[in-house]
Every structure is written in structure tokens, then in C-alpha cells.
ChimeraX commands (.cxc) that place a marker at each C-alpha (Angstrom):
marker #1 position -52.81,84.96,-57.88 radius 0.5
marker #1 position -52.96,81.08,-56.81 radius 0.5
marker #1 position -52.08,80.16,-53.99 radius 0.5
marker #1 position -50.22,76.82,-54.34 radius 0.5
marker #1 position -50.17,74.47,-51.53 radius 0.5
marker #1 position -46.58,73.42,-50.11 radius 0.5
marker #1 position -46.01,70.09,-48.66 radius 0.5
marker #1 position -43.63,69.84,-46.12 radius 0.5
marker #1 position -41.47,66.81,-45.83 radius 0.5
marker #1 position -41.06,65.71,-42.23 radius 0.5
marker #1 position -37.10,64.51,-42.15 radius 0.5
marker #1 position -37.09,60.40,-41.65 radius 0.5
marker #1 position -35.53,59.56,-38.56 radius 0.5
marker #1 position -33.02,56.80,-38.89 radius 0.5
marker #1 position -32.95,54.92,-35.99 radius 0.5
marker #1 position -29.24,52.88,-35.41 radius 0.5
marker #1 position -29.67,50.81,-32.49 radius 0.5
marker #1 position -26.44,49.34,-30.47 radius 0.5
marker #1 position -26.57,45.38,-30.05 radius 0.5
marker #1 position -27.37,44.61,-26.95 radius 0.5
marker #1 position -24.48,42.62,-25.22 radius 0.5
marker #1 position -26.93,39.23,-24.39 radius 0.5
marker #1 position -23.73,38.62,-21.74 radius 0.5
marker #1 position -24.76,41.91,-19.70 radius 0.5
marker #1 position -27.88,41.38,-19.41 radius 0.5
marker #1 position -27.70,37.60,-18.21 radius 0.5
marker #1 position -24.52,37.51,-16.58 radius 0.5
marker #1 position -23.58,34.63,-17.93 radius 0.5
marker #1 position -20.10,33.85,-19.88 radius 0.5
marker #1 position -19.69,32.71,-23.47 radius 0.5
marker #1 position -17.91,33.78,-26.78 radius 0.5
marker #1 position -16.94,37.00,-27.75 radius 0.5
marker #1 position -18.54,38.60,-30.47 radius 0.5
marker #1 position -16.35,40.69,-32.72 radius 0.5
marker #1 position -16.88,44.54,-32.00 radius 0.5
marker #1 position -19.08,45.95,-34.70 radius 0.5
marker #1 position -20.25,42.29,-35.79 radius 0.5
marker #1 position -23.90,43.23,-34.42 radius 0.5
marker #1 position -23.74,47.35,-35.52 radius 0.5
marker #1 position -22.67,46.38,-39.21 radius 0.5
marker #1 position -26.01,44.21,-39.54 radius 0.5
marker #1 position -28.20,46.58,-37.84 radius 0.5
marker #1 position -27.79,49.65,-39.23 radius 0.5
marker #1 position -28.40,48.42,-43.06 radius 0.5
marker #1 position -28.31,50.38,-45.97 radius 0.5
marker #1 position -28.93,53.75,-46.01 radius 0.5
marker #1 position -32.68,54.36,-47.63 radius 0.5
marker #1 position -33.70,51.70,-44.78 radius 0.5
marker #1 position -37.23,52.54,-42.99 radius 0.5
marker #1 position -37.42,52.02,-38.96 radius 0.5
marker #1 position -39.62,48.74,-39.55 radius 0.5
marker #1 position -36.33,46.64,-41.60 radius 0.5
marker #1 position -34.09,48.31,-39.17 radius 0.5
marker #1 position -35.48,46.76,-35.80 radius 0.5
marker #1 position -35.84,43.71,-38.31 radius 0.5
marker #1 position -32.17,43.61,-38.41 radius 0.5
marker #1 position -31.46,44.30,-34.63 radius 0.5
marker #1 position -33.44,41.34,-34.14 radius 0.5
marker #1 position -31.61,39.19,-36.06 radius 0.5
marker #1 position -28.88,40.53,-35.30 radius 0.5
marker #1 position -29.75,40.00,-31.93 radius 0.5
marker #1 position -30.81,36.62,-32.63 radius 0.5
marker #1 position -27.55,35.63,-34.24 radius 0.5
marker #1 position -25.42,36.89,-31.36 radius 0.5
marker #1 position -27.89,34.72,-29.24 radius 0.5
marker #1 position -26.72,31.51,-31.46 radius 0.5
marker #1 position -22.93,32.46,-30.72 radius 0.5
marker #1 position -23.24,32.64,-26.88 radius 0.5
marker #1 position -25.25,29.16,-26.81 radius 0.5
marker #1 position -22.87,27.54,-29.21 radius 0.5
marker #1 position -20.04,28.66,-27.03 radius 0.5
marker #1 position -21.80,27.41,-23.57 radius 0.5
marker #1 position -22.74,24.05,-25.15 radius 0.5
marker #1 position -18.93,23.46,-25.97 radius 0.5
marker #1 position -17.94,24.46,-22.51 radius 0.5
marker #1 position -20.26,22.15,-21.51 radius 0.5
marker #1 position -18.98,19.16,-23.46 radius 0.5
marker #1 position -15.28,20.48,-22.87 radius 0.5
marker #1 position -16.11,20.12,-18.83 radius 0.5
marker #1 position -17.76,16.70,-19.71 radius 0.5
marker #1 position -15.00,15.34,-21.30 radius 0.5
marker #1 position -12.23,16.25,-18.18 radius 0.5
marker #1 position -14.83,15.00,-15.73 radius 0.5
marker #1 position -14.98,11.79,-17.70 radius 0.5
marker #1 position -11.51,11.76,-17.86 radius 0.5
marker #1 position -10.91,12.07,-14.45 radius 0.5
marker #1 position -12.84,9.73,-13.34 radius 0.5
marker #1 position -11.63,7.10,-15.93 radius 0.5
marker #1 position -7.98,8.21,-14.76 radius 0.5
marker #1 position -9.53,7.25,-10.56 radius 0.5
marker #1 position -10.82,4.14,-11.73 radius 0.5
marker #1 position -7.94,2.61,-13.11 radius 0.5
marker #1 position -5.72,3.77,-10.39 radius 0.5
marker #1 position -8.15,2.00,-8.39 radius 0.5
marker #1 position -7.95,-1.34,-10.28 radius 0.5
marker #1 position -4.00,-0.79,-10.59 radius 0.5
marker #1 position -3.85,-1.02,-6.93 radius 0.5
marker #1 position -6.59,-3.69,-6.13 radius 0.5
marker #1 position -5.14,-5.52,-8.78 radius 0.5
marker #1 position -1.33,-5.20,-7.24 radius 0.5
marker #1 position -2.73,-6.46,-3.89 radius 0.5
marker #1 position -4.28,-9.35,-5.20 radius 0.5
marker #1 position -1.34,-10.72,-6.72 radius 0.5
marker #1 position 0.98,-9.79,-3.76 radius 0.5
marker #1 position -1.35,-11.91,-1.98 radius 0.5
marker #1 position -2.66,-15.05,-4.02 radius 0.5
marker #1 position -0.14,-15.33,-7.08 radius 0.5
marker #1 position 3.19,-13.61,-6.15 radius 0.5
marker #1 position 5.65,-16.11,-4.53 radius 0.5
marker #1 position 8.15,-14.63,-2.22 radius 0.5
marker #1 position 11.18,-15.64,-3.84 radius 0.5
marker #1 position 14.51,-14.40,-1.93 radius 0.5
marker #1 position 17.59,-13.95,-4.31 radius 0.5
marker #1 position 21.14,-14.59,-2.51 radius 0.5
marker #1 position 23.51,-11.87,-2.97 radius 0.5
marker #1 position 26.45,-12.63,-5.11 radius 0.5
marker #1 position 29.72,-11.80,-3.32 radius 0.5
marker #1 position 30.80,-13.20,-0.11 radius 0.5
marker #1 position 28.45,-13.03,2.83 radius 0.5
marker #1 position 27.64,-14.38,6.03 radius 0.5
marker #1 position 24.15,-16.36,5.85 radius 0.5
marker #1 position 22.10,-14.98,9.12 radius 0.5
marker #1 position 19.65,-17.16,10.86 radius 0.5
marker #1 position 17.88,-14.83,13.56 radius 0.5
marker #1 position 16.52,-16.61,16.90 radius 0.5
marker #1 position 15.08,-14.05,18.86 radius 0.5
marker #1 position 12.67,-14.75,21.79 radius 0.5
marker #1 position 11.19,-18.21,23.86 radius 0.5
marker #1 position 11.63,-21.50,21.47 radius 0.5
marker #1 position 8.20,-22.69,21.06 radius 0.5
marker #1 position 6.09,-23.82,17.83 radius 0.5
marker #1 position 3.71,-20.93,17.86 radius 0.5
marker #1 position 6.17,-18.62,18.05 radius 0.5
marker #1 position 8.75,-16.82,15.35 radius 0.5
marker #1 position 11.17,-18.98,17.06 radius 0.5
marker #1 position 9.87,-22.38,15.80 radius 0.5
marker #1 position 12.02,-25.12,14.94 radius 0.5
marker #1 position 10.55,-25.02,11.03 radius 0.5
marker #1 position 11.50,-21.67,10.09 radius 0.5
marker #1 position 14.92,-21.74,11.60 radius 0.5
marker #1 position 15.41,-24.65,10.02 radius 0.5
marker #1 position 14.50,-23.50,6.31 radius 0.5
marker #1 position 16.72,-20.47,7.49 radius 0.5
marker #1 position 19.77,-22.94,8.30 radius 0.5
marker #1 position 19.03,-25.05,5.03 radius 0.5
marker #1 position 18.87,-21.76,3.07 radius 0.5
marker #1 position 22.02,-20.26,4.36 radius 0.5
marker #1 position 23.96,-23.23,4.22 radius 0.5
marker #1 position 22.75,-23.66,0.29 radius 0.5
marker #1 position 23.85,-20.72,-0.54 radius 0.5
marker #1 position 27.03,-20.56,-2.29 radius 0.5
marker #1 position 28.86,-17.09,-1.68 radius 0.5
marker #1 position 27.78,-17.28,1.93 radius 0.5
marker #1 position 31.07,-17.73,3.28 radius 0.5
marker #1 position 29.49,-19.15,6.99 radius 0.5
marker #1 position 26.41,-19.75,8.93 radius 0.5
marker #1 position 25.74,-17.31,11.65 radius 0.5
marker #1 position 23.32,-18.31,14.21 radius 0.5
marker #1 position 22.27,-14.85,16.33 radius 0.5
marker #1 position 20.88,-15.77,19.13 radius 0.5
marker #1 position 18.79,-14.06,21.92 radius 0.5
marker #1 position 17.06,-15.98,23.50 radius 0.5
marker #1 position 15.70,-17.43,27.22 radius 0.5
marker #1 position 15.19,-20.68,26.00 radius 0.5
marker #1 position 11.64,-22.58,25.59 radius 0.5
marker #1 position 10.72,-26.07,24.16 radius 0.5
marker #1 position 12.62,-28.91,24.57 radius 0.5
marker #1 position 11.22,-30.59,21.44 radius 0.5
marker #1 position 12.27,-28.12,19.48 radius 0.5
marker #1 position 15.57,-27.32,20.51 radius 0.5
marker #1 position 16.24,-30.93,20.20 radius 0.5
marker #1 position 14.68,-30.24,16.31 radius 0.5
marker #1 position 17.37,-27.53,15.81 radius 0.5
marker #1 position 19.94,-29.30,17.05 radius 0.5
marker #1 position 19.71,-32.37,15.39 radius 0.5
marker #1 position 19.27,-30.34,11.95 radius 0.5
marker #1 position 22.69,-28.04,12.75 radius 0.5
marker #1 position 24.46,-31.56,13.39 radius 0.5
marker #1 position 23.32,-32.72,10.14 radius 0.5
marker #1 position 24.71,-29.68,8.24 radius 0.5
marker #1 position 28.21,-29.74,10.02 radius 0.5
marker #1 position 28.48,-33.87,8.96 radius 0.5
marker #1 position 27.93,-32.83,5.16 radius 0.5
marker #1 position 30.32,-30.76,4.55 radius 0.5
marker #1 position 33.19,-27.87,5.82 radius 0.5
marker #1 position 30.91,-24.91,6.11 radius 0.5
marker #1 position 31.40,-23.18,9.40 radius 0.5
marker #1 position 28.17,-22.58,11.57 radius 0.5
marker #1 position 29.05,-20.05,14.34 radius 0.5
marker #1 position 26.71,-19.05,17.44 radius 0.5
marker #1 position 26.60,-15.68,17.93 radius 0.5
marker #1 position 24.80,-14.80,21.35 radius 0.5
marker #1 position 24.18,-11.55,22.18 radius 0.5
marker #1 position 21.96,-10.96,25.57 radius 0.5
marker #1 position 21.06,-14.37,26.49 radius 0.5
marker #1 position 22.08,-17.85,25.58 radius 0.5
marker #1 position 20.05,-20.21,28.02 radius 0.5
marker #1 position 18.37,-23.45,28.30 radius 0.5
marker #1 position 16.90,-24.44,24.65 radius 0.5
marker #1 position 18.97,-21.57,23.01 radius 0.5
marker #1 position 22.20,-23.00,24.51 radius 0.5
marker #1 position 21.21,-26.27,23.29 radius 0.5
marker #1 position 20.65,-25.12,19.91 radius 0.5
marker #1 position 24.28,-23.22,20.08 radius 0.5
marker #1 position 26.13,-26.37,21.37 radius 0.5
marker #1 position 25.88,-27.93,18.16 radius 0.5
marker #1 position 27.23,-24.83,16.14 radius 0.5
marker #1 position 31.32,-25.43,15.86 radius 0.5
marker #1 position 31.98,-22.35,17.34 radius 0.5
marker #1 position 29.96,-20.13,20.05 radius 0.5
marker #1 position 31.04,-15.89,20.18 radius 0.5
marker #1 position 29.76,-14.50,23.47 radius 0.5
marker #1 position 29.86,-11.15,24.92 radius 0.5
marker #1 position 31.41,-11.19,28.49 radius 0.5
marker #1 position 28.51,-9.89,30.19 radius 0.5
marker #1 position 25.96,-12.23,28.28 radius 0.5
marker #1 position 24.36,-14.48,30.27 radius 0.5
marker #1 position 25.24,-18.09,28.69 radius 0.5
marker #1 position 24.22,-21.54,29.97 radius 0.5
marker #1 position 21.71,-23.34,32.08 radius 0.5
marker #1 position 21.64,-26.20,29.71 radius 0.5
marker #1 position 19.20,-29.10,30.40 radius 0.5
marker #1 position 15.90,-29.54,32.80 radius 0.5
marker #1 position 14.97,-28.19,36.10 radius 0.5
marker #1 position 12.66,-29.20,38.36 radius 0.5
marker #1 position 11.86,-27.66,42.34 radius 0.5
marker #1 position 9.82,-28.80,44.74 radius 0.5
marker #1 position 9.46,-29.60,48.49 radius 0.5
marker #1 position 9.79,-33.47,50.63 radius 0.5
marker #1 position 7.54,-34.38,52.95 radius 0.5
marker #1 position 8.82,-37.88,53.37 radius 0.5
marker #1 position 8.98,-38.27,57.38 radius 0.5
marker #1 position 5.29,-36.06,57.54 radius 0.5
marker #1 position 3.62,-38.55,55.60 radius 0.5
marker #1 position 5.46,-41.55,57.41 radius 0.5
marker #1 position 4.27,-40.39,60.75 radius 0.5
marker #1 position 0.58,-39.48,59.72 radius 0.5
marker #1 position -0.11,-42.75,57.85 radius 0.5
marker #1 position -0.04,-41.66,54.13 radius 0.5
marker #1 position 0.72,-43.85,51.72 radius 0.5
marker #1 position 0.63,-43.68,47.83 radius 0.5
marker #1 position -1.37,-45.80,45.50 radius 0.5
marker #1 position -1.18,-46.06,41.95 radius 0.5
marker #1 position -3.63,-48.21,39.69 radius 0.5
marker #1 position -2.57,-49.28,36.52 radius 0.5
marker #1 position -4.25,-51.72,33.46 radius 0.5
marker #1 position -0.82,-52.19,31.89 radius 0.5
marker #1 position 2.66,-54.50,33.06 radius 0.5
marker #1 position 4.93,-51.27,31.96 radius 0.5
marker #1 position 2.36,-48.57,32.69 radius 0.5
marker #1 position 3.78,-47.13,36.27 radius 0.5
marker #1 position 7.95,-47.64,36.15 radius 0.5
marker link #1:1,2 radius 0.2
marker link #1:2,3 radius 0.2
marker link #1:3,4 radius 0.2
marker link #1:4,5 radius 0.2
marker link #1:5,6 radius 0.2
marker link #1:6,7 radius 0.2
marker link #1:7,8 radius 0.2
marker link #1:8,9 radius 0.2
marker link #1:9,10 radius 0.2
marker link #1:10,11 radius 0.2
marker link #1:11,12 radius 0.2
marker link #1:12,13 radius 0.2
marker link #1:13,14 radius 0.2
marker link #1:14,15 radius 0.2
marker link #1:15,16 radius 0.2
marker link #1:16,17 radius 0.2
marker link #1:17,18 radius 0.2
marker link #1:18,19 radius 0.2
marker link #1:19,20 radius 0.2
marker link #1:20,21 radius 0.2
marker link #1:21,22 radius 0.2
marker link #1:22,23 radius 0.2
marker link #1:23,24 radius 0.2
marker link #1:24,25 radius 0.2
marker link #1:25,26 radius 0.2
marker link #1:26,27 radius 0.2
marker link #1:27,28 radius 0.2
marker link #1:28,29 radius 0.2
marker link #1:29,30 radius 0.2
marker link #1:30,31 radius 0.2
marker link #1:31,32 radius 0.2
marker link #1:32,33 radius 0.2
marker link #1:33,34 radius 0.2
marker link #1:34,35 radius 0.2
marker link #1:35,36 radius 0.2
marker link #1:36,37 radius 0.2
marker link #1:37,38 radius 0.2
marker link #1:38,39 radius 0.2
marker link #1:39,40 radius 0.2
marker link #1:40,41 radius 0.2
marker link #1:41,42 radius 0.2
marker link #1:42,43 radius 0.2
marker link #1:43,44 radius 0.2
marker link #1:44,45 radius 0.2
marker link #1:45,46 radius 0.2
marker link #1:46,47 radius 0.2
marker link #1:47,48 radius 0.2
marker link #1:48,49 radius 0.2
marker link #1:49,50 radius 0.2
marker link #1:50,51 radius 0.2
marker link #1:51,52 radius 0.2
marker link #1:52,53 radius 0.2
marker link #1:53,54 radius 0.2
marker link #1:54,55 radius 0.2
marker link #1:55,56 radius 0.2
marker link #1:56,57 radius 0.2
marker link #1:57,58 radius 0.2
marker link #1:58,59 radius 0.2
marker link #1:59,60 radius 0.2
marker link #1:60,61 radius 0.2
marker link #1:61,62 radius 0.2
marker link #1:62,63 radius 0.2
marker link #1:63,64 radius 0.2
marker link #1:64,65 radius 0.2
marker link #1:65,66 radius 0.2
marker link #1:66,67 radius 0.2
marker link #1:67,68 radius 0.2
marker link #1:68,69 radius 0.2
marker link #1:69,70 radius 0.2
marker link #1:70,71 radius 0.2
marker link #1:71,72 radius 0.2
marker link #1:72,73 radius 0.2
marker link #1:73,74 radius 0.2
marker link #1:74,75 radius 0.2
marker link #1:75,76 radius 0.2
marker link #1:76,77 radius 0.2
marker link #1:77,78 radius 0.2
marker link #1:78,79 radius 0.2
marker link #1:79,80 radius 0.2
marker link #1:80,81 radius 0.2
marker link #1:81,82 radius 0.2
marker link #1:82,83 radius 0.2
marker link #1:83,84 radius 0.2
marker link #1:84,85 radius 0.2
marker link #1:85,86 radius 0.2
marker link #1:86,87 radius 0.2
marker link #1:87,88 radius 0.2
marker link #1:88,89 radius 0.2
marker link #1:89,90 radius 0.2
marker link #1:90,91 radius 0.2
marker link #1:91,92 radius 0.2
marker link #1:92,93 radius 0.2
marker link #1:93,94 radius 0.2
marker link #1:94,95 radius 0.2
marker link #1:95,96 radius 0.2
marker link #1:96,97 radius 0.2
marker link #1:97,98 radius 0.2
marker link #1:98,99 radius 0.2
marker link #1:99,100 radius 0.2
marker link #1:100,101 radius 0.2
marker link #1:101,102 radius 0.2
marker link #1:102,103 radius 0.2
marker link #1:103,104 radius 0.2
marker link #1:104,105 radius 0.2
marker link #1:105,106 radius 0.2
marker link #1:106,107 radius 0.2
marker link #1:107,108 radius 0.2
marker link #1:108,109 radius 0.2
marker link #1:109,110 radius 0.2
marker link #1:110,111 radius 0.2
marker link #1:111,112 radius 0.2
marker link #1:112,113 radius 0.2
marker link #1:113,114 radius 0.2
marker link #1:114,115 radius 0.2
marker link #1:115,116 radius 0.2
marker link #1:116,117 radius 0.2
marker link #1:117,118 radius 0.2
marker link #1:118,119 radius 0.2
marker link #1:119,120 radius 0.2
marker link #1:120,121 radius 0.2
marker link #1:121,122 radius 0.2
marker link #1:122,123 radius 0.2
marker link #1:123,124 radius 0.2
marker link #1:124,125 radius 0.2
marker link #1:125,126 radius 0.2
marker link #1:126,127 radius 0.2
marker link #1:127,128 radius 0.2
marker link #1:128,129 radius 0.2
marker link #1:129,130 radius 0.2
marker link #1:130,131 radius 0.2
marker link #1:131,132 radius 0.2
marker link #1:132,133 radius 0.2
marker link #1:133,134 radius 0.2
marker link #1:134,135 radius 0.2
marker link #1:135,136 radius 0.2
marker link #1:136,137 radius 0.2
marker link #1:137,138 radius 0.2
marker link #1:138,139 radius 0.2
marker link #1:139,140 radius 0.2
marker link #1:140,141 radius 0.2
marker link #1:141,142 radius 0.2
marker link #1:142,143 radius 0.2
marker link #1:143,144 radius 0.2
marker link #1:144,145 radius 0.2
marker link #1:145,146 radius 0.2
marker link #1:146,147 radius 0.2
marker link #1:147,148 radius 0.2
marker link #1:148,149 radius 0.2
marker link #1:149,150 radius 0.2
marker link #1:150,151 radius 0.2
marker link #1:151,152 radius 0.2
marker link #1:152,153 radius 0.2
marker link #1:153,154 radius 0.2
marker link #1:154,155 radius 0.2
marker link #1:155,156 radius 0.2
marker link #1:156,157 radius 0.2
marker link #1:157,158 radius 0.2
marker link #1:158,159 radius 0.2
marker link #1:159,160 radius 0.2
marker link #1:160,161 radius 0.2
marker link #1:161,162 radius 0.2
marker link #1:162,163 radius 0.2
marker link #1:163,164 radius 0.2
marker link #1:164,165 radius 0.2
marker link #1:165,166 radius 0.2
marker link #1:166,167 radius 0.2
marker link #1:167,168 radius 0.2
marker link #1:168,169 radius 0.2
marker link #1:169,170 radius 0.2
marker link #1:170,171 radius 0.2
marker link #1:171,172 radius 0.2
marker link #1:172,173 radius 0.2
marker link #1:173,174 radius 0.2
marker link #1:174,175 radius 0.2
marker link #1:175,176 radius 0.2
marker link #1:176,177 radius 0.2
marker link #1:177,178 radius 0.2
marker link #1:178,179 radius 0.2
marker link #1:179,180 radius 0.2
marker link #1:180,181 radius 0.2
marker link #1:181,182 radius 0.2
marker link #1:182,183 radius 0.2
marker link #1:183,184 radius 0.2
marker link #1:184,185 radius 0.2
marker link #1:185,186 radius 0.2
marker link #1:186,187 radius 0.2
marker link #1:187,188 radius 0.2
marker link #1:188,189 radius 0.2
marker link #1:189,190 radius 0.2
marker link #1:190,191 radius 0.2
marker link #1:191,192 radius 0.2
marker link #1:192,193 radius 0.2
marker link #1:193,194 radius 0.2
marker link #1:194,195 radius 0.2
marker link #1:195,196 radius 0.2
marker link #1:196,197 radius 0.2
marker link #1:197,198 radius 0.2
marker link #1:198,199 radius 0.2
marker link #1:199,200 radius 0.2
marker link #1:200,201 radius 0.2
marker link #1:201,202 radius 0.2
marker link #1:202,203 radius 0.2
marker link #1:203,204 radius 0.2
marker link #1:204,205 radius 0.2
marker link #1:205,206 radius 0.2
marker link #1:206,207 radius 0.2
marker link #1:207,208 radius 0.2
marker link #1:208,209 radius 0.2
marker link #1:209,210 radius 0.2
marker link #1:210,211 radius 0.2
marker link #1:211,212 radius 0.2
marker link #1:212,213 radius 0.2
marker link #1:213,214 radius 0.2
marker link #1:214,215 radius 0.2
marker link #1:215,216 radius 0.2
marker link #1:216,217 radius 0.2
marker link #1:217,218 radius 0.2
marker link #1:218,219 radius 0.2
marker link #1:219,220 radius 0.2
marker link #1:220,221 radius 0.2
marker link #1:221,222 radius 0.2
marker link #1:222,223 radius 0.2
marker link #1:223,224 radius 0.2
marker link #1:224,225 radius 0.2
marker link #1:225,226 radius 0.2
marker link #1:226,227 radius 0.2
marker link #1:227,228 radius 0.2
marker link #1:228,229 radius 0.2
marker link #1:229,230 radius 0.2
marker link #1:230,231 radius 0.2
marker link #1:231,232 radius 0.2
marker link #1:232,233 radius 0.2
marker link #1:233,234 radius 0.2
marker link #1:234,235 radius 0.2
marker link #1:235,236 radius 0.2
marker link #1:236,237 radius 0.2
marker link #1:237,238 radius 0.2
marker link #1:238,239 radius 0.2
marker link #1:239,240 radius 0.2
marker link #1:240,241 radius 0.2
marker link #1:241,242 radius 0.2
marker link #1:242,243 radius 0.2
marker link #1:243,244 radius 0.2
marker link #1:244,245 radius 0.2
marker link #1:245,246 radius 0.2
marker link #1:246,247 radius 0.2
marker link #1:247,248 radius 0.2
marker link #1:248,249 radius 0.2
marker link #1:249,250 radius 0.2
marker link #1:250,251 radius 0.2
marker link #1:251,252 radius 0.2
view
């Protein structure tokens, strides 16, 4: 009897392997993969020895690898663009504004437009008279001009608070409201609320009509002057004044 040798067949092992999930193991964000995009690739055909399928799990692998960077270069260049864009946006808000300021200041004239119904045309004079103060005779003046110019102002209203102050002008102001009452029949009315004295009463003497509170203090027109005499003292010690002068008119 022969003996005929049997071969036994060890079974094949087919190895499926999962993809690995690139995300998990980096911890890093990007695009999804579809489920089953990486399995369907991997596991081949059927008859497939262990060699083509590892081949496969690396592409596979390699492909999913592709995805994740494509994704995280376009959220790169996504967060690129808004960065650029907000800084483009910062810039010209900047410029807007710089550029707003330089024209309030060096091109913008201040241009006042005069309401058209009736109104009374204001001219404030608040504080001491003097030219380096708000209460100079050139801006109450271009106050008084522009008031009186303007037709649906139905008066001139001087308001008034003030101690007093330059002589000069005072006598500017006054001279100017004369002016305005010879040229035509515009009222110009004082109005003097706290205090009306010295220089400010001047100026409100020439108005045609002054409107005082009882209890305001009004008046004290004009110069004063105080000092002390020692006439008989400097008789009866011996002094005597002298005054030197290089002109006919120079000491009357």
C-alpha cells in the first residue's frame, strides 16, 4: 500500500486594518474624512496577500494625510485673509479720522448759518473788557455786525455780565453800537444780568434800551482815581517838585 503524502494548507490570514484617525494621534484639527473612506481602500479585494494590504493602509493612510493638510492650509489662508482684513478695516478708520481732523483744522471754515424765523441776535459779554480776553472789543464787534446783518433777527441783545475793564475798548464798543443805531431802526437792547459797571455800563449806554434786574449792580460809569495829600507836610519840610522837560508842550 503507498502511502501518499498530504499537504496541509495553512488558512491565509487576511489582515483588515482600521485607518488610523491622523487627528487622534496629533491632536490637531482639520477635515473630516468620510466614515469608511479609509476601510473601503484598505481592505481590497478579496484574494489580496498581507504585503498589498498594508500597501493600501499606507496609502490610504497617506491620502487621509493629504486631506487633513489641505484642510489646515485653508484655515490658514481663511485666518490670513480676516487678519488682513482687519487690519485694512483699522487703517482706514485711522486715516478717516486723521483725515477729518486735518480738515477741521486747516481747510474747514467755520461758517455760522442764521436761523430763518424770527430771533433775537445774542452778543455775549461775559467777564473784565480787555484785548486778551473773550471780552475784546473785535469779537463783540463781529458779534454786533453779525447780529445786526442778519435779517430774521428781530433785535440785538447785548447780555452783559460784566465788572468792567479797558477803557479803550469800551470806547471801541461803544462807538461801533452808535454806528449801528444811526443806520437804521433795529433795536439794540442791554440786557445786564449780575453786573453792569464801569466799561460794561459804557458799552450799555449806547444800546437804546438797558433791562436790569433790581438787585443787579448797575453803574459806576467813568474813571477813578484815590490817593492821599501831603500838601502842608511838604510845605513845612522844604520839598519841592521839579520836572525837566526837552519839549514847549511836554509837561501841561
Amino acid at each position: 500500500m503507498t502511502t501518499r503524502p498530504m499537504a496541509i494548507a495553512a488558512p491565509a490570514l487576511l489582515i483588515v486594518a482600521r485607518p488610523v484617525s491622523l487627528k487622534r494621534i496629533l491632536g490637531l484639527r482639520g477635515p473630516e474624512v468620510p466614515p469608511g473612506a479609509g476601510s473601503k481602500q484598505a481592505s481590497g479585494a478579496p484574494g489580496d496577500d498581507a504585503d498589498t494590504l498594508r500597501e493600501r493602509q499606507r496609502l490610504a493612510q497617506l491620502e487621509m494625510m493629504d486631506h487633513w493638510i489641505g484642510g489646515v492650509l485653508v484655515e490658514q489662508r481663511r485666518t490670513r485673509r480676516w487678519k488682513l482684513f482687519f487690519r485694512l478695516m483699522f487703517l482706514a478708520v485711522v486715516l478717516a479720522a486723521l483725515s477729518a481732523v486735518l480738515y477741521s483744522l486747516y481747510w474747514d471754515s467755520p461758517s455760522v448759518t442764521a436761523p430763518t424765523q424770527r430771533h433775537l441776535g445774542i452778543v455775549e459779554v461775559n467777564g473784565v473788557i480787555a484785548s486778551d480776553s473773550p471780552a475784546n472789543a473785535e469779537r463783540i464787534i463781529q458779534g454786533l455786525n453779525r447780529a445786526w446783518e442778519a435779517e430774521s433777527a428781530a433785535a440785538v441783545v447785548l447780555h452783559i455780565n460784566s465788572p468792567g475793564g479797558s477803557p479803550v475798548q469800551s470806547q471801541r464798543i461803544y462807538a461801533e453800537i452808535m454806528r449801528l443805531r444811526e443806520q437804521g431802526d433795529k433795536p439794540i437792547i442791554a440786557v445786564i444780568e449780575d453786573i453792569g459797571a464801569s466799561g460794561a455800563y459804557y458799552i450799555a449806554a449806547a444800546a437804546d434800551e438797558i433791562v436790569a434786574s433790581p438787585v443787579s449792580l448797575v453803574g459806576s460809569i467813568g474813571v477813578i482815581y484815590a490817593g492821599f495829600g501831603f500838601e502842608e507836610a511838604i510845605e513845612r519840610i522844604g520839598v519841592e517838585r521839579r520836572v525837566l522837560t526837552a519839549g514847549e508842550n511836554k509837561a501841561f
